[in-house]
C-alpha positions in Angstrom: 203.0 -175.0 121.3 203.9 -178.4 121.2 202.6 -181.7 123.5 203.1 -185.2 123.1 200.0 -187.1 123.3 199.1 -190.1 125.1 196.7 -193.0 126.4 195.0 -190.6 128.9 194.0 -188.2 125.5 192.1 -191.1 123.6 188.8 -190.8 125.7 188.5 -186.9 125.6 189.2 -186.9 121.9 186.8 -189.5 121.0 184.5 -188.6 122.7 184.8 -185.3 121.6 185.4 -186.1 118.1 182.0 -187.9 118.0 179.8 -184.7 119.4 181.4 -183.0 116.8 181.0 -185.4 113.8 176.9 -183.9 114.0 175.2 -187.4 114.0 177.8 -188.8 112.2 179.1 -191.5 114.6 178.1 -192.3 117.5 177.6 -195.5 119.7 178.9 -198.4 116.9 182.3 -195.9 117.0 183.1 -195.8 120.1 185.5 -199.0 120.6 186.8 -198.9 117.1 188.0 -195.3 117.2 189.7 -196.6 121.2 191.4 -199.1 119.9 192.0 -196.7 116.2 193.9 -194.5 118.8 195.7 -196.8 121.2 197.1 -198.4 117.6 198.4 -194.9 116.3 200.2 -194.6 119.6 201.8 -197.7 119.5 203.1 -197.0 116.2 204.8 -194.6 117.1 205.2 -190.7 119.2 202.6 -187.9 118.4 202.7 -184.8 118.9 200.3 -182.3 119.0 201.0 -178.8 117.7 199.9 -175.0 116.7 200.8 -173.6 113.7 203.1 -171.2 115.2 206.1 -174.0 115.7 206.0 -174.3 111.6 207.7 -172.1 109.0 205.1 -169.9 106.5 206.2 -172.0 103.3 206.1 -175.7 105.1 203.1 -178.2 103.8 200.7 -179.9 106.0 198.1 -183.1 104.6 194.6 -183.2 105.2 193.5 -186.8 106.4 189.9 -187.1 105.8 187.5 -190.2 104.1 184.5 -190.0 101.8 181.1 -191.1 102.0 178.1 -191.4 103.6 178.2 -192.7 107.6 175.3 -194.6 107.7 175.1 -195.9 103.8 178.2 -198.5 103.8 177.0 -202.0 103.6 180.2 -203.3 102.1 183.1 -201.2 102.4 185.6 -202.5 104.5 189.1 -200.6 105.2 191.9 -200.7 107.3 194.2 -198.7 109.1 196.5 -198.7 106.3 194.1 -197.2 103.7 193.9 -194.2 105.4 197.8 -194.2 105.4 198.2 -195.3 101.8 195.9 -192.2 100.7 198.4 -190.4 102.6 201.5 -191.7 101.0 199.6 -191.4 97.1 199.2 -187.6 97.7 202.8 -187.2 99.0 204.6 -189.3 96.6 202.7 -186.9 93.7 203.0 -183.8 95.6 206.5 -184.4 96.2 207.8 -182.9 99.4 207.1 -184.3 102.8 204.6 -182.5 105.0 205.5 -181.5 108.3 202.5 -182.6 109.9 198.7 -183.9 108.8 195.3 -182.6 110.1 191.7 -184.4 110.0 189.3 -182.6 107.6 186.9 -182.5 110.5 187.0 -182.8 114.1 186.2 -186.5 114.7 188.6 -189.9 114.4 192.1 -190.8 114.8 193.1 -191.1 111.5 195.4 -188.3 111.6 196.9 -189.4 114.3 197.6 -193.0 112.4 199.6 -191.6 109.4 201.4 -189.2 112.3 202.5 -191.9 113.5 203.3 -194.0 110.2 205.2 -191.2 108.5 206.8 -189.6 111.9 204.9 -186.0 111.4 202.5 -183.8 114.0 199.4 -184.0 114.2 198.2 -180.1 113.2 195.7 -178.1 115.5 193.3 -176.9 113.0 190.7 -178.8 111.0 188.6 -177.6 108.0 186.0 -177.3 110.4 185.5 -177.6 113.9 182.5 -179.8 113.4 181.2 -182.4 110.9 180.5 -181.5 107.3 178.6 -183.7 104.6 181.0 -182.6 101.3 184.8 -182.4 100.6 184.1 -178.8 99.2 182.7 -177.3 102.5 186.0 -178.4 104.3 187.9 -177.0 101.1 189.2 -173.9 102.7 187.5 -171.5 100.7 188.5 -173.2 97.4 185.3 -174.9 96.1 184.3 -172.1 93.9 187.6 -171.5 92.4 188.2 -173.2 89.7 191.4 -172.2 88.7 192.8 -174.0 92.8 194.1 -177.2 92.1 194.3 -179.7 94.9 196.0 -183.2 94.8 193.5 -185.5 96.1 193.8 -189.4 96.6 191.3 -192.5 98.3 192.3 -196.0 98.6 190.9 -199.3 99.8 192.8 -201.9 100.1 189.8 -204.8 99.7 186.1 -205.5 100.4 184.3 -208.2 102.0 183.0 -209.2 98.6 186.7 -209.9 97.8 186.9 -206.9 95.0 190.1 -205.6 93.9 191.3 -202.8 95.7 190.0 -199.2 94.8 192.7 -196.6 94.2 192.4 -193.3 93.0 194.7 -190.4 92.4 193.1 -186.9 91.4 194.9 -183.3 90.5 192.6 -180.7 90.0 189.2 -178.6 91.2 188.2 -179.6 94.3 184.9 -179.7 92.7 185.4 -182.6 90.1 187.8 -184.5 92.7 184.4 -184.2 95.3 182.1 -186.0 92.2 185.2 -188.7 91.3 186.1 -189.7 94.9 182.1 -189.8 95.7 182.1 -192.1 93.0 184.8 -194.6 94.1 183.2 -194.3 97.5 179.9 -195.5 96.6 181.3 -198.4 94.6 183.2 -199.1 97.6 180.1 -199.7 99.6 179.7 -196.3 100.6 182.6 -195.1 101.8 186.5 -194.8 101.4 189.4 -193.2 103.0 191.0 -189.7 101.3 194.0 -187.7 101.6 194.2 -184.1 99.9 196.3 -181.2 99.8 199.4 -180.3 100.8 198.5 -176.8 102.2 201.2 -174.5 103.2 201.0 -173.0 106.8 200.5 -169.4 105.5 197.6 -170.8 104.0 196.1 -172.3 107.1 196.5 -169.4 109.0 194.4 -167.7 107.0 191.6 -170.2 105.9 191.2 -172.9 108.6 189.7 -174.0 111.8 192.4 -173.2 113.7 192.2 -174.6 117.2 189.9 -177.5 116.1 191.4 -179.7 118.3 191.8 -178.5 121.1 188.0 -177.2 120.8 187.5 -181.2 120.2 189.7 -182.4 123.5 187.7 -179.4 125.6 184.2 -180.7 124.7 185.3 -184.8 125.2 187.4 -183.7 128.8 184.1 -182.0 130.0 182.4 -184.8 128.9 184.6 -187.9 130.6 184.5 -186.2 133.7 180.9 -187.3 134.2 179.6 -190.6 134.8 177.7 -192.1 132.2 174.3 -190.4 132.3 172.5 -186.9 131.9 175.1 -185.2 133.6 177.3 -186.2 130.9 175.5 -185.0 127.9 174.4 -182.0 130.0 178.3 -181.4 130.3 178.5 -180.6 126.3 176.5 -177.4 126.6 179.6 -175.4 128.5 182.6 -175.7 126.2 180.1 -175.5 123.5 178.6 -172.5 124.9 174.8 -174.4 123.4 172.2 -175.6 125.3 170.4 -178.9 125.1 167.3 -178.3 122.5 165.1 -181.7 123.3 165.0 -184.6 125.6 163.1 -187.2 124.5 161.9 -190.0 121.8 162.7 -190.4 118.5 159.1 -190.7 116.8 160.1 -191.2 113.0 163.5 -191.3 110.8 163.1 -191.1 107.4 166.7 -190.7 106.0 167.6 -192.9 103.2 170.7 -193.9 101.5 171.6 -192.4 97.6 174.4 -191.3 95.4 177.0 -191.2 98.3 174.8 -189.4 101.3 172.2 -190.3 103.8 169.1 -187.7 103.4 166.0 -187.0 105.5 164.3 -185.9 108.2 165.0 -187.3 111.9 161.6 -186.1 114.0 161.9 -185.7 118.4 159.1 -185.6 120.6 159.9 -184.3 124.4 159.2 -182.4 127.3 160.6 -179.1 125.1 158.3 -179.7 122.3 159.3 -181.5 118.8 162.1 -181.2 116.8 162.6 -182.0 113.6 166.2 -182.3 112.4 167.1 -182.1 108.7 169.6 -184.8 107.1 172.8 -184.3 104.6 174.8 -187.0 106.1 174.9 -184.6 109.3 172.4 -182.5 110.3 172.1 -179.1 108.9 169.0 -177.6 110.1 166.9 -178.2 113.4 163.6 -177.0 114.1 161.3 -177.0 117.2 157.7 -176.4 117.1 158.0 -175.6 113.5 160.5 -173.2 114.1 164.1 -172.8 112.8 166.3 -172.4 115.6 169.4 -173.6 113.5 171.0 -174.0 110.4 174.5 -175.5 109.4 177.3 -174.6 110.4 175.7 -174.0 113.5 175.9 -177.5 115.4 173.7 -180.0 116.1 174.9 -183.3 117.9 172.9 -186.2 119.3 173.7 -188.3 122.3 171.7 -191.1 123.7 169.7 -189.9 126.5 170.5 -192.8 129.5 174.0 -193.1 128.5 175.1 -189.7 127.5 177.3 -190.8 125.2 177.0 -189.3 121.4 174.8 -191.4 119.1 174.6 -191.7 115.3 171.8 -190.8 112.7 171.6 -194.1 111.7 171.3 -195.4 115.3 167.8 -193.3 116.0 165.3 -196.1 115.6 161.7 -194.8 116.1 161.2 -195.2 120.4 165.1 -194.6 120.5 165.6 -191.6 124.1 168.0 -189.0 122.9 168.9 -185.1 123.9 169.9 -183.1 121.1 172.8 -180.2 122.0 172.7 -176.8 119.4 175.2 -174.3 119.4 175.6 -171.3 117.3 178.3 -170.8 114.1 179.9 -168.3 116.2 181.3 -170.5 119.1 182.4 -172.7 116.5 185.9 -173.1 115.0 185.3 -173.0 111.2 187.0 -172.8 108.1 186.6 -171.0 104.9 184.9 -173.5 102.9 181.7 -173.1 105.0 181.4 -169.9 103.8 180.9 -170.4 100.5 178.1 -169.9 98.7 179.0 -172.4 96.3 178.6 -175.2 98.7 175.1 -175.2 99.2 172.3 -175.6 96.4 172.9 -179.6 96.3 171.9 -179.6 99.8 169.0 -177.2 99.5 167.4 -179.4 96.0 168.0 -182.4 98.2 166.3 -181.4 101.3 164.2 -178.8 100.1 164.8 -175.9 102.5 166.7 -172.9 102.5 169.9 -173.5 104.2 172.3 -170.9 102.4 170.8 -167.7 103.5 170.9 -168.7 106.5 173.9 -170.1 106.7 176.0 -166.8 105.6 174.1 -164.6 107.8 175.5 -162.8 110.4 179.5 -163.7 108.9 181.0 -161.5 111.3 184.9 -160.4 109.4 184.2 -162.8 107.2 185.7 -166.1 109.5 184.3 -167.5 112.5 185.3 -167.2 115.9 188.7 -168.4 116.5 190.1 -170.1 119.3 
């Protein structure tokens, strides 16, 4: 299936987009990614499309960026960048994709180098939701050391006036994660990326397929409210979740380091307390002192009078917010979550179990698909 996208689509998607990015982005996003998508579209048509309009052997680009969301203090790209990446990973690759999909369900920067290099935008994703590492959106490939995966970042300049940061990888996706980590935290803490191409035979087997439309489902329910509860409250049906806590953030401890924002995000509210753990999204949730989630099961914070999704970094102490959690299984996911390999740095850096949970209950070994 095929569509051509449009003004009316940038709400739903963003909105969308930012549920999904797990306490990624929120609020400080919300104009840049409107005016991110009204500039793709006037660069140019989109269109939207499945995997079945495509040919088993063609190549598709994953658009994606590097770093942590709430750790930049003096990174600075442009539309471009993202573009650029885009172009370095072609130009070495070789062939021209036939269309480019985000690593994650979340910004428009698919949609910009669609519209730059006059290719779809791809309905699948890595993962249907936010993930903290380049290897957990790898398709399966992380452990494999043998895959090799062109990978590129680029910044065009700073606001410190640096030289811009360029960087060209060919290799496991593994040692591209550490070097592009790298070049993001000199950039301030975060850079655009480009990687792949992936053939369509591949996708089919090892992505998220339907990730965007599972994004534009969740952001449609959600701009049909009002600003308000009822908005937030409207997440919980394409989701199939429910709405964990209502109430006030009472501590945040997450800290920036070595490329990711870690801690611990605490909740008081009428449902009890949660505590919500920290890997750049969340990727465990507990109330009363009981687990009631672990990545890639979702967790996604909106700001309780407004409804509208709301970042880690956002969640001062006093801060009202309602915290959404759905289960793995309603979730359009990739390979790479599955994994084993993925996990132990977040388990030394949190210090729970995440892993064992995680991979429990792996039903044909994908997720369910859309």
């Amino acid at each position: 299936m095929r569509r051509r996208l449009n003004q009316d689509d940038i709400e739903p998607m963003m909105l969308g987009g930012l549920v999904l990015s797990a306490g990624g982005s929120g609020l400080s996003r919300m104009d840049s990614n409107r005016a991110q998508g009204r500039m793709a579209l006037g660069l140019g048509a989109i269109d939207l499309c499945t995997l079945d309009e495509y040919d088993a052997d063609d190549v598709v680009l994953v658009a994606t960026g590097v770093g942590a969301p709430g750790g930049a203090t003096k990174r600075r790209s442009e539309p471009r960048d993202a573009i650029r990446a885009a172009e370095m990973v072609i130009e070495a690759y070789g062939k021209m994709p036939v269309g480019v999909f985000a690593a994650h369900a979340g910004g428009f920067g698919a949609w910009l180098i669609a519209a730059a290099l006059n290719i779809d935008v791809v309905d699948v994703a890595g993962n249907g939701r936010g993930h903290p590492t380049v290897e957990m959106g790898a398709l399966g490939q992380a452990g494999d050391t043998t895959a090799s995966v062109i990978q590129a970042a680029y910044c065009s300049g700073r606001m410190d006036g640096d030289a811009p940061i360029s960087v060209l990888y060919d290799g496991n996706i593994a040692n591209g994660e550490f070097i592009l980590r790298a070049a993001a935290t000199r950039n301030g803490g975060g850079i655009p990326a480009a990687r792949g191409p992936h053939t369509v035979a591949f996708l089919k087997k090892h992505a998220a397929v339907g990730a965007v439309d599972y994004q534009y489902k969740i952001g449609q329910a959600m701009a049909a409210k009002k600003e308000g509860p009822e908005r937030y409250k409207a997440t919980t049906k394409p989701t199939k979740g429910k709405i964990l806590v209502e109430g006030k953030v009472v501590s945040n401890t997450c800290k920036y380091g070595g490329g990711f924002d870690v801690g611990f995000v605490t909740i008081e509210g009428k449902q009890g307390t949660a505590r919500l753990a920290v890997w750049n999204e969340y990727m465990a949730a507990e109330l009363n002192g009981k687990r009631v989630g672990t990545f890639p099961d979702l967790q996604a914070s909106m700001d309780l009078k407004t409804g509208n999704p709301i970042a880690i970094s956002e969640m001062k102490k006093g801060v009202e917010v309602a915290i959404l959690t759905a289960s793995k299984h309603d979730i359009t996911l990739g390979d790479g979550v599955w994994d084993k390999a993925v996990y132990p740095q977040a388990e030394e850096m949190l210090g729970i179990s995440i892993a064992k949970e995680a991979l429990a209950g792996r039903t044909g070994g994908k997720s369910r698909r859309r």
